[in-house]
C-alpha positions as CSV (number, residue, x, y, z in Angstrom):
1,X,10.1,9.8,-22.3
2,X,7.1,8.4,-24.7
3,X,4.3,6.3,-23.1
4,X,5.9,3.3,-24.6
5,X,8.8,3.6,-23.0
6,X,7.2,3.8,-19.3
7,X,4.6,0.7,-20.1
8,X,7.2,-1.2,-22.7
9,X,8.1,-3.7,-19.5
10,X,4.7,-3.8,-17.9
11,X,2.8,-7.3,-17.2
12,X,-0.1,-7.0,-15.8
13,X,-1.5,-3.6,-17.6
14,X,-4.1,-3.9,-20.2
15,X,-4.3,-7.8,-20.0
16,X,-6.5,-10.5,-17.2
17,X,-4.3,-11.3,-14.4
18,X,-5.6,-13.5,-11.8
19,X,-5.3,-12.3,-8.2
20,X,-2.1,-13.8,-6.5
21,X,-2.1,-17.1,-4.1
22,X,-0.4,-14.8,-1.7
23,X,1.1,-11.9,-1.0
24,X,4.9,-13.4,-2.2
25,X,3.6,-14.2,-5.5
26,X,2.3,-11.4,-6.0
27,X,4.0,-8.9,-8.7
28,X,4.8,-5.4,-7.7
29,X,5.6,-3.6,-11.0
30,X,6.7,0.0,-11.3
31,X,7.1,2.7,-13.9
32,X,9.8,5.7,-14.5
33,X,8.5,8.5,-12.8
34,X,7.6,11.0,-15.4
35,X,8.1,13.9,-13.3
36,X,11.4,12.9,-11.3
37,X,13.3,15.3,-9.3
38,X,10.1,17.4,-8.4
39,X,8.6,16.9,-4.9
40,X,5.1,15.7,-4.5
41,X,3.1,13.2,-2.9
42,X,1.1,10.1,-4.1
43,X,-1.5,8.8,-2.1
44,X,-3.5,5.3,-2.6
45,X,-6.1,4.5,-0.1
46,X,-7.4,0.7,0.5
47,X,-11.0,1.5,2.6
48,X,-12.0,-2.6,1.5
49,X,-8.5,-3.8,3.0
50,X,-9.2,-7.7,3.9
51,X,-6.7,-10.5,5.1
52,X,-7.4,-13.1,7.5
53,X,-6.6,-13.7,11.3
54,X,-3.4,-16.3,11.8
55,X,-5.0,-18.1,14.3
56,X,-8.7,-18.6,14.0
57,X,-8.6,-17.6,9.9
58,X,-11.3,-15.2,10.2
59,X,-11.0,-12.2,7.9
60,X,-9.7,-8.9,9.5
61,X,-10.7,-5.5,7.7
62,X,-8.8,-2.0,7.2
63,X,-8.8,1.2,5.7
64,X,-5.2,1.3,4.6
65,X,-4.0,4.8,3.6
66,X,-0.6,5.4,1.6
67,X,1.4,8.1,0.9
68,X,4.9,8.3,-0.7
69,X,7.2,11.0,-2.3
70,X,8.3,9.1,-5.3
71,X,12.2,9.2,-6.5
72,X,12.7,8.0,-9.7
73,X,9.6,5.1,-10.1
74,X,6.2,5.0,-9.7
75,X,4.0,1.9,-8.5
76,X,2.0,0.7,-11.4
77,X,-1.5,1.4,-9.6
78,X,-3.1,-2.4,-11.3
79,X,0.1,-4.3,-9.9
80,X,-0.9,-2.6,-6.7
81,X,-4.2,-3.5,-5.9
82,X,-3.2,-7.1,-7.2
83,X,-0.7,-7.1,-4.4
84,X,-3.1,-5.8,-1.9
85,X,-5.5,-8.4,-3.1
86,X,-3.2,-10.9,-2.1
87,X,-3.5,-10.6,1.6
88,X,-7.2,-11.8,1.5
89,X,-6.0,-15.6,1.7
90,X,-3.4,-14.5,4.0
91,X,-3.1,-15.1,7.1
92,X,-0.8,-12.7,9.2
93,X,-1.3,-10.1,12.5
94,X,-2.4,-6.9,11.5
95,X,1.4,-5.3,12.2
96,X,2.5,-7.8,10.1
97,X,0.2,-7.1,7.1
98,X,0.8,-3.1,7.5
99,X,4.4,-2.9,7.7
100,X,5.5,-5.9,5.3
101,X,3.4,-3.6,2.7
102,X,5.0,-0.5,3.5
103,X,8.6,-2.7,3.1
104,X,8.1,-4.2,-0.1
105,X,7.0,-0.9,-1.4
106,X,9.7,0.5,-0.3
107,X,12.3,-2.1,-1.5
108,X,10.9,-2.1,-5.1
109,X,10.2,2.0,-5.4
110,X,13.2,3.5,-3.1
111,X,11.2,6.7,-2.4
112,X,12.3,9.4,-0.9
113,X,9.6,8.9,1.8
114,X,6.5,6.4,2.3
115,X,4.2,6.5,5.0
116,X,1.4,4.0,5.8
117,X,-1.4,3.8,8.3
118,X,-3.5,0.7,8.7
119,X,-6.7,1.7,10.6
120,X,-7.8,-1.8,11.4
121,X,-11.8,-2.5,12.4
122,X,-12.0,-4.3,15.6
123,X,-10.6,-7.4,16.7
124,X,-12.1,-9.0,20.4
125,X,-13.6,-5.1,20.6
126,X,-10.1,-3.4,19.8
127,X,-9.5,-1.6,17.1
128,X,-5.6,-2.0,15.9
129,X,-4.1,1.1,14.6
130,X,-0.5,0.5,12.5
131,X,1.6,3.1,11.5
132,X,5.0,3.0,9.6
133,X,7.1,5.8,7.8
134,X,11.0,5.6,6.6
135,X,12.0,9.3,8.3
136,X,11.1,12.7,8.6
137,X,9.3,13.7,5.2
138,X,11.6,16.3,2.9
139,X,10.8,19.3,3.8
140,X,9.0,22.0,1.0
141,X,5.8,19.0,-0.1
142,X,2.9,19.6,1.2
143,X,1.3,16.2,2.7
144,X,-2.0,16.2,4.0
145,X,-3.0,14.3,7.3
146,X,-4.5,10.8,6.5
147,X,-8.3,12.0,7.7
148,X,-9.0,9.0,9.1
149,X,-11.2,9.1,12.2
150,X,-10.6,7.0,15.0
151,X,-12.7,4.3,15.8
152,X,-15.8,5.6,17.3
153,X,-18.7,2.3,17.2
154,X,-22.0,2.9,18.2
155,X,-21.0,5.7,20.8
């Protein structure tokens, strides 16, 4: 598999693309998996994560943190940041936001396992914690905790 074949149907790579309106115009592109049939994971991690509150429209922030064992596709890293882009004009709860990015990666990627935790900054004085996965992890790949403390403030 040449480079050209794993970019040849790519849209976004190498060109300007505007960030989305929202987070269903946004384009999720992916890429063969080079390395298909051999377990490892691929984390991304969102520490700027922004989208805004439903009701009052106020922006909401997160340190979003990834991880999936890839099948046969990869997530085209550009298309994904686009996507998570998208949410900053969006208004949704912060379960909402967490798990409908965990679903759409998993609908476009079919990996053999994705997890996502969405450690969300304080809301009325609560911080909102999200987490998603799609099963038990296969076993014999090494995945590392997500290292994300818990809120802690000023105390």
């Amino acid at each position: 598999m040449t480079k050209e074949d794993i970019y040849a149907n790519l849209q976004q790579l190498g060109s300007t693309t505007e960030l989305p309106d929202s987070p269903e115009k946004a384009i999720l592109e992916k890429v063969p998996n080079p390395q298909a049939g051999t377990g490892y994971v691929v984390r991304f991690v969102a520490p700027e994560f922004t989208s805004l509150c439903p009701m009052t429209g106020q922006p909401d922030f997160a340190h979003l943190v990834i991880d999936y064992i890839p099948g046969d596709w990869l997530v085209e890293s550009k298309s994904l940041k686009l996507f998570l882009g998208s949410f900053r004009n969006h208004g949704a709860f912060h379960e909402d936001c967490t798990v409908s990015i965990a679903k759409r990666l998993v609908d476009i990627l079919e990996p053999q396992w994705l997890r996502i935790g969405g450690y969300w900054y304080p809301r009325g004085g609560i911080p909102i914690d999200v987490f998603y996965q799609t099963g038990e992890a296969p076993k014999g790949v090494w995945i590392p905790e997500q290292g994300v403390q818990n809120y802690r403030g000023r105390g």
